[in-house]
C-alpha positions as CSV (number, residue, x, y, z in Angstrom):
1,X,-31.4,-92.2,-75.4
2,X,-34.7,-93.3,-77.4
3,X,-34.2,-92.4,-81.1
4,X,-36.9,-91.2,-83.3
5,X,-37.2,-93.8,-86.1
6,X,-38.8,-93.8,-89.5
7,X,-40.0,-97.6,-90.3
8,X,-41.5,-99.7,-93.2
9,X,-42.0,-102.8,-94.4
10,X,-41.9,-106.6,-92.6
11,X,-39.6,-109.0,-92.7
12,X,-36.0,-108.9,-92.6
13,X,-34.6,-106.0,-90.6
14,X,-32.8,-103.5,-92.4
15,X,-31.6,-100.5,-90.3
16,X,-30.1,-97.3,-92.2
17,X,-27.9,-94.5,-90.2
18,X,-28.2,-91.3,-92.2
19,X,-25.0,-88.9,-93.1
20,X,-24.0,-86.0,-91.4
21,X,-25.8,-83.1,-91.1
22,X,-29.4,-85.0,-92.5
23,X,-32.2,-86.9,-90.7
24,X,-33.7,-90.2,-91.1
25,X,-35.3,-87.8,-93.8
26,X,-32.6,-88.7,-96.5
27,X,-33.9,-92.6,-96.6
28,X,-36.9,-92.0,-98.0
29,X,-36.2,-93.5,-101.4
30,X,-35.0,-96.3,-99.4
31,X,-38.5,-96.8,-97.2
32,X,-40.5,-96.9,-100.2
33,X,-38.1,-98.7,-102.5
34,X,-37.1,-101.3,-100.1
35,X,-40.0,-102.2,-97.9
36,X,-41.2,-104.9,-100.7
37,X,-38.5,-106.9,-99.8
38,X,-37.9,-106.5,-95.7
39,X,-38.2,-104.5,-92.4
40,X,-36.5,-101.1,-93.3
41,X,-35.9,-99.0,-90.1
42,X,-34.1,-95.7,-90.6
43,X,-33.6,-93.3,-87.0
44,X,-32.4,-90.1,-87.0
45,X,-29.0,-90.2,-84.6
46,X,-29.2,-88.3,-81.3
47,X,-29.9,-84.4,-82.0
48,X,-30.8,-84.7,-85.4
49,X,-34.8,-84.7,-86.9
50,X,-36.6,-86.1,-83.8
51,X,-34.0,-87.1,-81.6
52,X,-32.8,-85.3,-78.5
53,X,-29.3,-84.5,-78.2
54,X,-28.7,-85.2,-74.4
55,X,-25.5,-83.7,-72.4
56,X,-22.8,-86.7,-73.0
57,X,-19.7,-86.1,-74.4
58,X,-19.5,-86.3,-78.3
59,X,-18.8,-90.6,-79.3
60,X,-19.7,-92.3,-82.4
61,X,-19.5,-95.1,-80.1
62,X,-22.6,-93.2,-77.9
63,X,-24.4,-93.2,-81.1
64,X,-24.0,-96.8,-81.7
65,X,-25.0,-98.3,-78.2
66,X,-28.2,-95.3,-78.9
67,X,-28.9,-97.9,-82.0
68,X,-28.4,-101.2,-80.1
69,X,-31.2,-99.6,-77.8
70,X,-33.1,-98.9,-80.7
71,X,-33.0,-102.9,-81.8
72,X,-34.2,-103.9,-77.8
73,X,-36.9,-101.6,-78.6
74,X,-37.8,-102.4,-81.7
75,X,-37.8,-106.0,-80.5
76,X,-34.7,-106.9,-83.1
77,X,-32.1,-109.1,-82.1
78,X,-30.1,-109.1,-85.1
79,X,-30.5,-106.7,-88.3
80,X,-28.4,-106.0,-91.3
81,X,-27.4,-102.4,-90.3
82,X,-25.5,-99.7,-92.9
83,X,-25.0,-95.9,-92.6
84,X,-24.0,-93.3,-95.1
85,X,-21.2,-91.3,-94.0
86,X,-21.1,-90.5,-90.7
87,X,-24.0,-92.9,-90.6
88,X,-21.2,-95.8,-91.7
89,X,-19.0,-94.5,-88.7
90,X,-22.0,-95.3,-86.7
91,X,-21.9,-98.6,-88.1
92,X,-18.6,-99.7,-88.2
93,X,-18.7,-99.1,-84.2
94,X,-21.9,-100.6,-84.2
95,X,-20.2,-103.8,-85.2
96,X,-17.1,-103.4,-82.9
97,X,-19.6,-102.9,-79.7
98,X,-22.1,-105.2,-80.5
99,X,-20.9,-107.7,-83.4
100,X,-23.2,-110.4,-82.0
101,X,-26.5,-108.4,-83.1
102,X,-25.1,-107.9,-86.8
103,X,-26.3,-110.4,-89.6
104,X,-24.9,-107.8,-92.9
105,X,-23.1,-104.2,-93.1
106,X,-23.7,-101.5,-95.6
107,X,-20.8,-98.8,-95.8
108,X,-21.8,-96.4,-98.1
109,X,-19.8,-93.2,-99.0
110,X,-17.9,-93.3,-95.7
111,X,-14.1,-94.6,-94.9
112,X,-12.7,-96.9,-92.1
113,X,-9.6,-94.4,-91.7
114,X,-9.2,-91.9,-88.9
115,X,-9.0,-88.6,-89.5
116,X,-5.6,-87.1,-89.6
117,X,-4.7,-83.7,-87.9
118,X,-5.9,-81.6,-90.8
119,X,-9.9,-83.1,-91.0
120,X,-9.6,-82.9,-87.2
121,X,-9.1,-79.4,-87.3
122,X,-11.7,-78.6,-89.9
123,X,-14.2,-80.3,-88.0
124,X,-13.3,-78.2,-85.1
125,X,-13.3,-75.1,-86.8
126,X,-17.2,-76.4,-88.1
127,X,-17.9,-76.7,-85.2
128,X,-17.5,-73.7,-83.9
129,X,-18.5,-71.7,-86.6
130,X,-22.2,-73.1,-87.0
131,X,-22.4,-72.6,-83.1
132,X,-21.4,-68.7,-83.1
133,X,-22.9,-68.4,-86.9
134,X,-26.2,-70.9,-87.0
135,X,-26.7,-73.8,-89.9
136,X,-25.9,-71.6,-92.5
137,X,-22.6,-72.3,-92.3
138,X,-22.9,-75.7,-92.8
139,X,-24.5,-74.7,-96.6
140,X,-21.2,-72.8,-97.4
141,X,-18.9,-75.2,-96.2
142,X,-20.4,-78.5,-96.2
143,X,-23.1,-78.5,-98.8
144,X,-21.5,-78.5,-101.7
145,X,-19.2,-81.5,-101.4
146,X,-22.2,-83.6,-100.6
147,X,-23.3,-83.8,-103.8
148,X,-21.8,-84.8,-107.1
149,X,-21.0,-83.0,-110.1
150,X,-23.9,-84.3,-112.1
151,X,-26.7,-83.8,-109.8
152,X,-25.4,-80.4,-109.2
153,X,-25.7,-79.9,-113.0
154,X,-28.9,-81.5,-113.6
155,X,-31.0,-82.3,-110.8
156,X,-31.9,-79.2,-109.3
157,X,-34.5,-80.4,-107.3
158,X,-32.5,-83.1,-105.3
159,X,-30.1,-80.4,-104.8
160,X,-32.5,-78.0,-103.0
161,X,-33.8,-81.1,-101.3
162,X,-30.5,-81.5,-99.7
163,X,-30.2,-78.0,-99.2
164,X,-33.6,-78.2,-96.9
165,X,-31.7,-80.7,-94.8
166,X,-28.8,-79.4,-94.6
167,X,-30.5,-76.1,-93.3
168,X,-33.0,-77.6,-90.9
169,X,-29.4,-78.9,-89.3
170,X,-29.8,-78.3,-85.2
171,X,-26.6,-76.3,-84.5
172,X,-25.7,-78.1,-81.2
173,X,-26.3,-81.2,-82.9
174,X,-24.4,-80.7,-86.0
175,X,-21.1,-79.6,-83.6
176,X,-21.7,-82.4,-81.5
177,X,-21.2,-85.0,-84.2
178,X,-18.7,-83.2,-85.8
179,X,-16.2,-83.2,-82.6
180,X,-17.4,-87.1,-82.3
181,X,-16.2,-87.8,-86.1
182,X,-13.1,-86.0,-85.1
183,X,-12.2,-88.4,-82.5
184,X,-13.4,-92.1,-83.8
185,X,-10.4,-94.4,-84.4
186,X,-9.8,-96.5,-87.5
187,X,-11.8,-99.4,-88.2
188,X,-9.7,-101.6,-90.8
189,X,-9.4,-104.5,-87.5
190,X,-13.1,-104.4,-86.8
191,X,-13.8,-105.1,-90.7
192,X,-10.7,-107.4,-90.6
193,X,-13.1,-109.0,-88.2
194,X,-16.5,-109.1,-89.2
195,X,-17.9,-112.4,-89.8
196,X,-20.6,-111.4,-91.5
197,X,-21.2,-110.3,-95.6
198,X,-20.5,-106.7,-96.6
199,X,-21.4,-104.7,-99.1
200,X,-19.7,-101.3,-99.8
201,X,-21.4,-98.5,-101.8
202,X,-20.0,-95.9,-103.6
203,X,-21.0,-92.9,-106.0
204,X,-18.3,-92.6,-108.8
205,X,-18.5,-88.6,-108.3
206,X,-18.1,-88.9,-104.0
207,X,-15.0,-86.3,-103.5
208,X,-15.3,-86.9,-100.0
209,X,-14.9,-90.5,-99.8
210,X,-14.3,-91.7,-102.7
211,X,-13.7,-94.9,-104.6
212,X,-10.6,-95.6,-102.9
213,X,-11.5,-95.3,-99.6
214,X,-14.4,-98.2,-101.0
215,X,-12.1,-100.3,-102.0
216,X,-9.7,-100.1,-99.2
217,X,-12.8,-101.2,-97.0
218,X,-13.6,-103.9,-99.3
219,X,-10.5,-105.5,-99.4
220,X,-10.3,-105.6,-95.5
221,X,-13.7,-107.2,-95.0
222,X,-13.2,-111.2,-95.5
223,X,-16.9,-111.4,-97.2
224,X,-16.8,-107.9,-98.9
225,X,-18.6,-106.8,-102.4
226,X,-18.4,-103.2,-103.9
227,X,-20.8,-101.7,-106.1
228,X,-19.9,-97.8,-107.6
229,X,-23.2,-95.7,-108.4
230,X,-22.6,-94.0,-111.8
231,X,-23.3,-89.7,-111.6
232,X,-23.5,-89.8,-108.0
233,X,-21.2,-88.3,-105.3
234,X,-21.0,-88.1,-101.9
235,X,-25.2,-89.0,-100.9
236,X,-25.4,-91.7,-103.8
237,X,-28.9,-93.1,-102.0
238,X,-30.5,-89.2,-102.6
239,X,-28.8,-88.4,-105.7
240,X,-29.5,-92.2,-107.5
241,X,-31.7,-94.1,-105.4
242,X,-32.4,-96.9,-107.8
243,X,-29.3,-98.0,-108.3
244,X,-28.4,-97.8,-104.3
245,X,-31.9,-99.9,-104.0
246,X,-30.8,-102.6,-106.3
247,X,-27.2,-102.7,-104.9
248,X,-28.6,-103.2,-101.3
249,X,-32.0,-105.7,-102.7
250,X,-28.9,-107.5,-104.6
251,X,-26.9,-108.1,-101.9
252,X,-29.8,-108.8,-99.4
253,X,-31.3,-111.8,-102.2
254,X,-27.4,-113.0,-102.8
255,X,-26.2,-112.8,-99.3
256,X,-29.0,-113.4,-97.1
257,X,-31.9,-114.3,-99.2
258,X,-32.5,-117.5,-96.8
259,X,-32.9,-115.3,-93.9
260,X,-35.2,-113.0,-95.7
261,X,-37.5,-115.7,-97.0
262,X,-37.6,-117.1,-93.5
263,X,-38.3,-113.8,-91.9
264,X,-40.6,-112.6,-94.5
């Protein structure tokens, strides 16, 4: 499955998984912010902005070969490689697939547990719904919790920005993920074993994963750092990119700073 990616910058490679229902769209922030410092490349996961869906069953662990692909593509052998979200689900498999091609891991917003019976269910029921009903059912029932209290307050604009993504949603796509986030197992013994530095993001508002969640996966990485986004919830790189952009260029100088002198 060839991904459509978004790319800028040189240097060291930085790739970013985007949260569920978005694009590669979401990064922009990042592409501009971060492309001083290294190589930022941002795909949208299979069925979502220009990627095809295909006819495989619904995996996370699909999605993260679909990136390892990406990297042979791209001509990358290894890459520091986060995801928000779902896009840190993505991840996490990423690195229990293909640990060798990993340098750094960004977790932002997302959780290594499995869901329990209850989230299953929900996701289910989403899915469903937004096949019979459309994408509009992802702005009643999804929407709002991806987005913290104070840019739902204050920041109309990033709000209705998110609301655009959320809309442009493809149906299939968005019940294809969710019945592939339903089924991914924990991931507390891949971090256990990562070998690697980590950094996990998180905004203080994020009701969906929030700072606990963050913390658990910090404490289970051997090499972890966490760093909470003040008035941001559950899309902290939308909502307050300059402070995800100097958590990630802080870890990038402190933790890999050789490589991406060398690289850049």
């Amino acid at each position: 499955m060839q991904l459509y990616t978004r790319s800028a910058g040189t240097g060291l490679p930085v790739v970013l998984l985007h949260a569920f229902p978005v694009s590669s769209a979401m990064w922009l922030a990042q592409r501009e912010g971060l492309a001083p410092a290294c190589r930022v490349v941002t795909p949208d996961l299979r069925g979502f902005g220009g990627s095809r869906l295909g006819a495989d069953e619904p995996s996370i662990d699909l999605m993260a070969d679909d990136v390892a692909a990406l990297l042979d593509e791209e001509g990358i052998d290894r890459a520091v490689v986060g995801g928000l979200s779902m896009g840190g689900y993505v991840t996490m498999a990423f690195c229990r697939r293909h640990p060798d091609r990993v340098m750094g891991v960004i977790l932002a917003d997302t959780k290594a547990s499995a869901d329990p019976p209850p989230a299953q269910e929900n996701r289910e029921r989403i899915a469903r719904a937004v096949l019979e009903d459309g994408s509009e059912v992802l702005v009643r029932d999804v929407l709002p919790a991806l987005i913290g209290r104070t840019t739902r307050e204050r920041r109309a604009m990033v709000f209705g920005r998110v609301r655009g993504l959320v809309q442009s949603a493809p149906p299939q796509a968005a019940a294809w993920a969710q019945r592939a986030m339903a089924r991914r197992p924990a991931s507390f013994d891949t971090l256990a074993g990562l070998k690697v530095p980590v950094l996990v993001v998180v905004g203080e508002e994020d009701e969906l994963a929030p700072i606990a969640d963050a913390e658990a996966m910090a404490k289970a990485v051997p090499d972890g750092r966490l760093e909470v986004i003040p008035k941001a919830g559950h899309l902290s790189a939308v909502e307050q990119p300059e402070a995800f952009n100097a958590a990630v260029l802080g870890f990038l100088n402190s933790e890999l700073g050789g490589e991406a002198r060398s690289r850049g």
